[in-house]
C-alpha beads as a LAMMPS data file, in Angstrom:
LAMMPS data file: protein, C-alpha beads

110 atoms
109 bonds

1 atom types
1 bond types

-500.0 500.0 xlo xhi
-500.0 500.0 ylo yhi
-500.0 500.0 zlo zhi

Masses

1 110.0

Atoms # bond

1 1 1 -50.695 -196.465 102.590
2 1 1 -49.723 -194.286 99.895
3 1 1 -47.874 -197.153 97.721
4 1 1 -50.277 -199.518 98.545
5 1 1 -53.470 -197.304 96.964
6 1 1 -50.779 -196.879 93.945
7 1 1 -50.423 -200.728 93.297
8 1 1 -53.932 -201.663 93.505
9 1 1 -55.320 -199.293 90.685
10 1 1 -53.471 -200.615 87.877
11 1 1 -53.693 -204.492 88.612
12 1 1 -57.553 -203.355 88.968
13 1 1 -57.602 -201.472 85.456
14 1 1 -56.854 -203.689 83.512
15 1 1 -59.816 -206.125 84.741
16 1 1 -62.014 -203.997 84.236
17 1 1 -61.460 -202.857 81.067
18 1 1 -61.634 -206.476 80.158
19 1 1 -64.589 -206.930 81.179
20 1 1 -66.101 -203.528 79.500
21 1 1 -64.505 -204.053 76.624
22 1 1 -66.191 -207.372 75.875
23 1 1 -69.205 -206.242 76.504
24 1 1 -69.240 -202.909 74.445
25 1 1 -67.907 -204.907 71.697
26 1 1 -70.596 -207.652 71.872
27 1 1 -73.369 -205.138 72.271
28 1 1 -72.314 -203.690 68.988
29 1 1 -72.401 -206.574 67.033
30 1 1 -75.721 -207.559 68.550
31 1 1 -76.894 -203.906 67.694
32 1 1 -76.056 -203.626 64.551
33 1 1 -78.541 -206.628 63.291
34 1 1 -75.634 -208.690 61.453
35 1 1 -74.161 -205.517 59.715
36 1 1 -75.376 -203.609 56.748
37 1 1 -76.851 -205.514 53.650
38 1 1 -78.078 -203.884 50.411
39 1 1 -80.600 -205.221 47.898
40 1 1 -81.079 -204.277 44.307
41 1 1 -83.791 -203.806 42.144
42 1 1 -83.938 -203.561 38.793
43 1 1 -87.829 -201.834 37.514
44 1 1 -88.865 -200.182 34.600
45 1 1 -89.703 -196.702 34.212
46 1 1 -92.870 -197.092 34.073
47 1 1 -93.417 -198.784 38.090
48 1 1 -91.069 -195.228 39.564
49 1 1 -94.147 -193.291 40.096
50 1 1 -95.785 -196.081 42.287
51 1 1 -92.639 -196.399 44.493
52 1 1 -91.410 -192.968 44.739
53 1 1 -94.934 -191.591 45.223
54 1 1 -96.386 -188.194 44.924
55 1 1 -93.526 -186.194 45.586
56 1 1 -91.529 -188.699 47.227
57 1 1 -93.979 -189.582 49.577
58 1 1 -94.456 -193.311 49.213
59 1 1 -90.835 -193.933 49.341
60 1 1 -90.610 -191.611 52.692
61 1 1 -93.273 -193.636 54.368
62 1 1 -91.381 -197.008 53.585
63 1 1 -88.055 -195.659 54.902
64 1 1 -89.966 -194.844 58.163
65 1 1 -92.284 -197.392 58.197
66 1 1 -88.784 -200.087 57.633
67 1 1 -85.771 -197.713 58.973
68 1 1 -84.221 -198.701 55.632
69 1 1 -82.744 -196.258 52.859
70 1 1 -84.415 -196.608 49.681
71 1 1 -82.982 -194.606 46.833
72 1 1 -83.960 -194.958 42.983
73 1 1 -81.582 -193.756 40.580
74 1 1 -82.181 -190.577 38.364
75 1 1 -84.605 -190.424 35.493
76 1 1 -82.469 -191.699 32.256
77 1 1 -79.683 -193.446 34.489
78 1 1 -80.601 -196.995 33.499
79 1 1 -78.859 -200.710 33.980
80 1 1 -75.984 -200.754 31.441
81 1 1 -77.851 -202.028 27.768
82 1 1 -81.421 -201.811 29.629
83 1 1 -84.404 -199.745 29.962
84 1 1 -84.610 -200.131 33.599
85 1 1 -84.022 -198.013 36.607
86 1 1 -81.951 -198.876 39.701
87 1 1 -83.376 -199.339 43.420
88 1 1 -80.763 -199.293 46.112
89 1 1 -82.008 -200.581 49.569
90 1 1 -79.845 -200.260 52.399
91 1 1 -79.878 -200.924 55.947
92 1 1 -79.696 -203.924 58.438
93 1 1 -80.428 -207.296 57.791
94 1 1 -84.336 -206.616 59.372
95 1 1 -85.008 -203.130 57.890
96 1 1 -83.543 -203.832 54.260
97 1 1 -85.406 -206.905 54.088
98 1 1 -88.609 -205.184 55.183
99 1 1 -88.168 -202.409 52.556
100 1 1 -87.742 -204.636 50.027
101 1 1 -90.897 -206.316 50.525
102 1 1 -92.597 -203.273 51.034
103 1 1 -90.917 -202.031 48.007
104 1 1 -92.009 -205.440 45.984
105 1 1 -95.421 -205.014 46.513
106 1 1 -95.377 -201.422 44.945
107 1 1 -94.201 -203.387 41.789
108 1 1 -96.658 -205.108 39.660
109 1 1 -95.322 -208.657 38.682
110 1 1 -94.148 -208.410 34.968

Bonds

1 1 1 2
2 1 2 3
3 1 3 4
4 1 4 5
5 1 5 6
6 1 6 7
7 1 7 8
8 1 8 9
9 1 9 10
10 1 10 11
11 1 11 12
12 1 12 13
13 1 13 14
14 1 14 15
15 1 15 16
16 1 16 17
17 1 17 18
18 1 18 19
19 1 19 20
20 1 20 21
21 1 21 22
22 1 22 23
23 1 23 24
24 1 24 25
25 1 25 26
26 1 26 27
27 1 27 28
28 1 28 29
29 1 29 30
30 1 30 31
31 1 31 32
32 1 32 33
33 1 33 34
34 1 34 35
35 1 35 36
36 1 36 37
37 1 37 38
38 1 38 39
39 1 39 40
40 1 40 41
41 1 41 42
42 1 42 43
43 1 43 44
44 1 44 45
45 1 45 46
46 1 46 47
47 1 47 48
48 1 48 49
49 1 49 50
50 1 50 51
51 1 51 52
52 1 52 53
53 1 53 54
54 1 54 55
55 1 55 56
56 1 56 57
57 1 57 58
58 1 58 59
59 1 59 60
60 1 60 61
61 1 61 62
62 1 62 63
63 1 63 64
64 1 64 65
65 1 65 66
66 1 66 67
67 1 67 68
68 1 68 69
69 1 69 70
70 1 70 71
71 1 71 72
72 1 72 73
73 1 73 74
74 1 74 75
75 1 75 76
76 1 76 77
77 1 77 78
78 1 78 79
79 1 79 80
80 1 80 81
81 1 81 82
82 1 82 83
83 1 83 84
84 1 84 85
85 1 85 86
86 1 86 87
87 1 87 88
88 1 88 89
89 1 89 90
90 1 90 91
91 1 91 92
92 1 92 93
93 1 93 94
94 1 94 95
95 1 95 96
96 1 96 97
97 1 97 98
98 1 98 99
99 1 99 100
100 1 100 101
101 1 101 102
102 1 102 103
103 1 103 104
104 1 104 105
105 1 105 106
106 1 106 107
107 1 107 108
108 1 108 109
109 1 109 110
């Protein structure tokens, strides 16, 4: 009986890690929303204080509100030739595209 138990496992094995492996993989891609996209804004100095908030808070309540990462650069770091600061929104396809509209309505049309 021995040899018999022994033969059975490995023509068994590799079945079913077939069939696990295709559907780890396809619950991964259908997790992750289509990957990770990033949008980027380009806003003048003078908008920052309505996005970031008082002491960050805005900008925290959009990350949770979206799941997205919002980050805007650093006071004086400006698009190359320009007076404007940089917003980085990153996340999946859903949550970045939420942030960004929740970050474009922060921003008074110029």
């Amino acid at each position: 009986g021995g040899g018999g138990g022994g033969w059975g496992a490995p023509a068994n094995a590799p079945y079913g890690g077939d069939l696990y492996g295709g559907g780890a993989s396809a619950g991964a891609s259908a997790g992750g929303g289509g990957g990770t996209v990033q949008y980027t804004l380009h806003v003048s100095d003078s908008v920052v204080p309505a996005v970031l908030g008082r002491g960050g808070q805005v900008i925290k309540e959009m990350m949770d509100q979206s799941g997205a990462s919002i980050k805007v650069s650093q006071k004086g770091d400006y698009v190359s030739g320009t007076q404007l600061r940089i917003i980085t929104i990153s996340g999946n396809q859903e949550a970045a595209s939420y942030a960004h509209q929740l970050v474009s309505a922060k921003i008074p049309t110029q």
